[in-house]
C-alpha positions in Angstrom: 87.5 88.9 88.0 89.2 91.8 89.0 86.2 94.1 87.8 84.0 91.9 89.1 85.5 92.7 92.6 85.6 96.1 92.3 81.9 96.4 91.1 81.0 94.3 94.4 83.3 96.4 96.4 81.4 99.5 94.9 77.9 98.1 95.7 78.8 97.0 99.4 80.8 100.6 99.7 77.4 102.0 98.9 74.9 100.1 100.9 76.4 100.7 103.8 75.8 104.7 103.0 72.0 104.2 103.3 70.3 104.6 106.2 68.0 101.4 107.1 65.2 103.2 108.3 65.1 105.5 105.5 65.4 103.0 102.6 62.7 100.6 104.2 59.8 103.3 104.3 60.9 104.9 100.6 60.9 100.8 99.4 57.4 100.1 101.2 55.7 103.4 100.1 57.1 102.5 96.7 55.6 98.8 96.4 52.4 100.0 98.0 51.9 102.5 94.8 52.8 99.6 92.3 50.2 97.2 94.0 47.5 100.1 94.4 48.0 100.7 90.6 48.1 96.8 89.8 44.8 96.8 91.4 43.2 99.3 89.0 45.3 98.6 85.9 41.9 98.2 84.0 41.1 101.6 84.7 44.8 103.3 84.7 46.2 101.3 82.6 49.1 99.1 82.2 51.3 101.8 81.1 51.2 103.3 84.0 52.2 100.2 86.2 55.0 100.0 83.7 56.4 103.6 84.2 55.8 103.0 88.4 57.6 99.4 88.2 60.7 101.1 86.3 60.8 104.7 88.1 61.2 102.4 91.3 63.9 100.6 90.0 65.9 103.7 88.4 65.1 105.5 91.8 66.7 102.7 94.0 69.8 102.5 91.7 69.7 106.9 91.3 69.5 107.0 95.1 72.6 104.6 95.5 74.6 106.8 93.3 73.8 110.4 94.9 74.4 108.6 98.3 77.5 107.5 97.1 79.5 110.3 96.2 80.2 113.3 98.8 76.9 115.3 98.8 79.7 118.4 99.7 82.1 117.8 96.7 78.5 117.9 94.7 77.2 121.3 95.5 80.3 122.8 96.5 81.3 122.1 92.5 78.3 122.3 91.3 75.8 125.0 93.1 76.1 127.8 90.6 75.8 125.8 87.1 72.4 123.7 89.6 71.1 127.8 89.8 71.8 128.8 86.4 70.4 125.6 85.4 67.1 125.7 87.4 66.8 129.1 86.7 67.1 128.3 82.6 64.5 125.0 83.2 62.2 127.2 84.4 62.1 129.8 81.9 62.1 127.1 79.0 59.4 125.5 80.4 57.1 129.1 80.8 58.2 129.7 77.2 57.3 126.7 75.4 55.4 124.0 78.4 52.5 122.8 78.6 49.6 122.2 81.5 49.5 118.5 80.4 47.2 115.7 79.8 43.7 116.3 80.1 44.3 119.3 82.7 41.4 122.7 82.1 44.2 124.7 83.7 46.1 127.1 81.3 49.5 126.4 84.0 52.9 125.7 82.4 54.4 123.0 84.3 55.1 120.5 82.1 57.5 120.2 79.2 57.9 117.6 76.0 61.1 116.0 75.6 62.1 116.0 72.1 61.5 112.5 70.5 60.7 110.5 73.4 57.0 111.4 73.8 57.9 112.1 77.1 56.5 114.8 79.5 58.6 116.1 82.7 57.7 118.5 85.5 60.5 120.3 85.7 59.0 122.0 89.2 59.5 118.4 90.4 63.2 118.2 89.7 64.0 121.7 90.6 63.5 121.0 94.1 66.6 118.9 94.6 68.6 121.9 93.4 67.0 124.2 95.0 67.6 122.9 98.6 71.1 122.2 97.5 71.4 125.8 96.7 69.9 127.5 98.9 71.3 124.8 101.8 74.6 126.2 101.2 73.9 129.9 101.0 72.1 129.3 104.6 74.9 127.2 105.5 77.5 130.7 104.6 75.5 133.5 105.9 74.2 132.0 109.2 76.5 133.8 111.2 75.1 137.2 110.4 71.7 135.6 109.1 69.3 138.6 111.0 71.0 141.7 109.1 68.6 143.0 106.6 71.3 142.6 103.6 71.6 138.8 103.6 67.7 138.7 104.6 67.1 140.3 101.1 69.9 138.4 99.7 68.0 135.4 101.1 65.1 136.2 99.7 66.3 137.6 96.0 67.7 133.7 96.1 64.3 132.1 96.8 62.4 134.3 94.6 64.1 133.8 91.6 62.9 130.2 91.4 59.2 130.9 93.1 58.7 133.9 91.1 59.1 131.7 87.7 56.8 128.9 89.2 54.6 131.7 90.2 54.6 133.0 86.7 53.5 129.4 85.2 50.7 129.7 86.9 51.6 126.5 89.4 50.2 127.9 92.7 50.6 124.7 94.5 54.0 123.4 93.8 54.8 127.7 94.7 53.4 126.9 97.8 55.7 124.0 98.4 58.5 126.3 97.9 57.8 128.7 99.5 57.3 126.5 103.0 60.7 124.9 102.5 62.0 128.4 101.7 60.1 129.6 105.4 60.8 126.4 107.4 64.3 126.5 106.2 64.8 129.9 107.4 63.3 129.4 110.9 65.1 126.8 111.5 68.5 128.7 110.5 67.8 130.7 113.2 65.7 133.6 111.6 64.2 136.4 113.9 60.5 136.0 114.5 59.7 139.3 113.9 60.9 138.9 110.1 58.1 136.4 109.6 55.6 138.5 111.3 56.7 141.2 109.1 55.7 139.2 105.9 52.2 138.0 107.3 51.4 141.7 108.0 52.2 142.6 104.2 50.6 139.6 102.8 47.2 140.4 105.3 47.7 144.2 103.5 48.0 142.9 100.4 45.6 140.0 100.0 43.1 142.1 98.5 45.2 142.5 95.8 46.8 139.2 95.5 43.4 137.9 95.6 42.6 139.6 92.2 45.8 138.0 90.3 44.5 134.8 90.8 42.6 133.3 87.6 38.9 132.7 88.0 39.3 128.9 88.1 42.1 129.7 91.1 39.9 131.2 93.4 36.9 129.0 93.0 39.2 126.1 93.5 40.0 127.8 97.2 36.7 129.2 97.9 35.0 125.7 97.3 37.8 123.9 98.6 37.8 124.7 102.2 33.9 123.7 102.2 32.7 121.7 99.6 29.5 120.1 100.9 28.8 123.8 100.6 28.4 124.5 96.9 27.0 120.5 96.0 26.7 122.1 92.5 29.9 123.3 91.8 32.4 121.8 89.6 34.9 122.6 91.1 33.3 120.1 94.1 32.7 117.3 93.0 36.7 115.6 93.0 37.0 116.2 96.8 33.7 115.1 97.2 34.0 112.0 95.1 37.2 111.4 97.4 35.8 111.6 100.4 32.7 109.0 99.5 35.8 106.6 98.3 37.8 106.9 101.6 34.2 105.9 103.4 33.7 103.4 101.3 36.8 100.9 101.6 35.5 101.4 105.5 38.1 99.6 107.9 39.7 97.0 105.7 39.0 97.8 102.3 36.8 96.5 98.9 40.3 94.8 98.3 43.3 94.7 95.7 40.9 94.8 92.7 37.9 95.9 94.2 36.1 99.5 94.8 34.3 101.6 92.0 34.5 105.1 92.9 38.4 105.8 92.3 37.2 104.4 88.5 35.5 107.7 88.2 37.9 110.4 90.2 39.6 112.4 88.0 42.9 112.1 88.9 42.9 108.9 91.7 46.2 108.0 90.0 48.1 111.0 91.0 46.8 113.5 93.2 44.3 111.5 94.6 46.3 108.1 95.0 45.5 108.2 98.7 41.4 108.0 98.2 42.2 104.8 95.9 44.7 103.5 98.6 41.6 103.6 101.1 39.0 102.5 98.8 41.0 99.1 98.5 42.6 98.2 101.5 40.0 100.6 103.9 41.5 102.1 107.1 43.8 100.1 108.4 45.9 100.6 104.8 45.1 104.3 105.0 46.7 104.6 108.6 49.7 102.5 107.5 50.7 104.8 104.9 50.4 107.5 107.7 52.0 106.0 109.7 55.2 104.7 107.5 55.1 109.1 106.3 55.2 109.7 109.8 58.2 107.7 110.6 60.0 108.4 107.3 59.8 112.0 108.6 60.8 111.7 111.8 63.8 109.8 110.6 64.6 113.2 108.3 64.7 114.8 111.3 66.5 113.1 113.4 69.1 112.6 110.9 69.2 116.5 110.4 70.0 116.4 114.6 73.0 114.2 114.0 74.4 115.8 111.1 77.5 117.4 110.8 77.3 121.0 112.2 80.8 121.9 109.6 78.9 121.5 106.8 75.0 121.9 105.3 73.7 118.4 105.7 71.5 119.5 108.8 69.7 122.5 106.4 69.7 119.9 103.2 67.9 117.5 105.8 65.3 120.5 107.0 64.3 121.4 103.4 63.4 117.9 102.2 61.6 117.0 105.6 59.5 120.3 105.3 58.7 119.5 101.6 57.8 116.1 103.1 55.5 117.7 105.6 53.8 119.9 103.5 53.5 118.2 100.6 52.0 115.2 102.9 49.1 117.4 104.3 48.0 119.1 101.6 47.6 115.9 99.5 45.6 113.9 102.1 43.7 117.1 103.3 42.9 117.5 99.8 41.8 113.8 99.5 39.5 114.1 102.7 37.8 117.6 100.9 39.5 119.5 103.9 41.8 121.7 101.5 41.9 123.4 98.1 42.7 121.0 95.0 45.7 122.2 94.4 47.0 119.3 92.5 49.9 118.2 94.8 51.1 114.6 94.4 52.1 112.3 97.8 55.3 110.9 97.4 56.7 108.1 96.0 52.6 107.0 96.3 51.5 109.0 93.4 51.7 107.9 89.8 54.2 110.2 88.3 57.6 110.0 86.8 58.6 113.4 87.3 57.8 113.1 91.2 59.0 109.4 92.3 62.9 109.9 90.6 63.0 113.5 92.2 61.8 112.2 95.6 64.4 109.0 95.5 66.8 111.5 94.3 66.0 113.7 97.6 66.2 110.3 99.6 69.7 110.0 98.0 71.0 113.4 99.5 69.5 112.5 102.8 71.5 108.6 103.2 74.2 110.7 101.6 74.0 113.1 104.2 73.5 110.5 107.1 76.6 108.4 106.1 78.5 111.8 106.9 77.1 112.4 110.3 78.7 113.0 113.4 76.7 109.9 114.4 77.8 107.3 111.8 81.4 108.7 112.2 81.8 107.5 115.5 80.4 104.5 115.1 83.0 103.7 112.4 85.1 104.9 115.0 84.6 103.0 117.4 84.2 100.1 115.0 88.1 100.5 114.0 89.1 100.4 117.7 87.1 97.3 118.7 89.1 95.6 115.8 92.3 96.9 116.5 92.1 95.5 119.7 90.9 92.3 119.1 94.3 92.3 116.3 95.9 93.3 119.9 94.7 90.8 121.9 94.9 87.9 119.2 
């Protein structure tokens, strides 16, 4: 009984570390994914609703546990062995990954486990400890963050993880870091004239960087921006195909089990989740999902506003909202043949282990990180008082 009672204690103790707002958009994003993928089990199969179904689940009770415990006595323990630990991921998985299922790309971004038959993206998971990481080396060098020595230092941080992910051959997921690296560091308080600095060399050296790039790399960008352009290219036809499907679900949709054109778009599962989303349930379900992204990020934001300005929660709070941001537009610009294919995944929408449990487990630092604002503190605060009093008056 007594077990029993501590277990409840545990769960209530917990709960009341999420934020409300937070929870609700991560849970209705979530179930929107499972029914999208319900609705095309014929074509995605039901493996896939299966994984979805159960990556929600170990998300909820994943985000529970990281809200739970102190996100400070985490990184504070844990930040070099997360480093030394992303930094070794990474280098396994250029060594011996893979570019995954049915993918022409020759990237590394996936690796086996051993004796599972399992694939992960370690990229995915990486990002958790890299905004821990770098979080806290913002968090101890803001002070002096505009001398050119923690600048580098800064940057010698950021590049060790992007350089690997550059080096697998991931352009996309690079991209991701390097916004929350950039968003991160203007928000810190970085000099503008240190990011004009960077745009001037990159402008210098694009002609170069241009040539590094594989063939199938740049014809993905130079088709991408415009692809009613080259009708004949390959490299076309996916944004294309997504486009037609977002028009054809018009205002309400072809329904849960209707629409034909996701059934032949590669990848309407994953990176194009969002064209199958408007196929079956039109505009309107395009605009809520929108629209539940939009408050999900404001929330990150304001959350970041409240937090605790003796600690890192606000930075921890920036990072995840700008991979939020990005990660957001690129996937629905890709979907509407506005940008590259740069195979991003929308999260907790696309269908993907690797991506849903590190999103929930990003969720978990941000209730974690609410539960210790200034905010909630004084509103337990002011809770105790009101019931000493009323013990007072009674």
């Amino acid at each position: 009984m007594e077990a029993i009672q501590k277990i409840g204690k545990f769960i209530l103790g917990a709960i009341r570390k999420l934020d409300p707002v937070l929870f609700s958009c991560a849970t209705l994003l979530s179930i929107i994914s499972i029914f999208t993928i319900w609705g095309a089990v014929d074509n995605f199969g039901r493996s896939k609703l299966r994984m979805q179904i159960f990556i929600f689940i170990i998300g909820i009770i994943v985000t529970i546990l990281i809200a739970y415990v102190d996100f400070r006595v985490i990184v504070d323990k844990l930040w070099l062995p997360m480093l030394i630990g992303s930094v070794a991921l990474l280098l396994l998985t250029l060594l011996v990954g893979s570019s995954g299922e049915n993918m022409e790309t020759s990237n590394k971004s996936w690796l086996a486990i051993p004796g599972t038959g399992l694939m992960i993206q370690p990229s995915e998971f990486v990002k958790f400890t890299f905004i821990c990481t770098f979080s806290k080396h913002l968090f101890t060098v803001k002070e002096h963050i505009n001398k050119p020595l923690t600048v580098l230092a800064l940057g010698a941080h950021a590049l060790l993880i992007i350089g690997l992910i550059l080096a697998s051959g991931d352009l996309g997921v690079a991209l991701i870091y390097i916004a929350i690296f950039a968003i991160m560091l203007f928000c810190a308080g970085l000099h503008p004239a240190y990011f004009l600095g960077v745009v001037v060399v990159a402008v210098l050296l694009s002609p170069y960087l241009w040539e590094v790039l594989s063939d199938y790399q740049q014809q993905r960008i130079i088709v991408g921006f415009n692809p009613e352009a080259y009708p004949d290219s390959r490299y076309s036809w996916q944004p294309l195909l997504s486009k037609k499907a977002i028009a054809a679900g018009g205002w309400i949709g072809n329904g849960l089990f209707g629409g034909e054109h996701y059934e032949i778009l590669a990848a309407s599962h994953t990176d194009f989740i969002y064209a199958t989303i408007c196929e079956k349930f039109g505009f309107l379900g395009g605009m809520l999902v929108i629209l539940i992204f939009l408050v999900m990020v404001v929330r990150v934001f304001m959350i970041a506003h409240t937090a605790s300005h003796s600690d890192y929660g606000g930075f921890i709070c920036v990072g995840i909202g700008a991979m939020l941001i990005v990660q957001i537009l690129l996937n629905i610009g890709m979907c509407f043949a506005m940008l590259p294919v740069i195979g991003i995944t929308l999260p907790l929408l696309s269908c993907g282990g690797s991506s849903m449990l590190a999103t929930f487990m990003m969720l978990g630092l941000l209730h974690n990180v609410y539960s210790h604002s200034d905010a909630v503190r004084v509103s337990e605060k002011n809770d105790t008082l009101d019931i000493d009093i009323s013990l007072l008056d009674s």
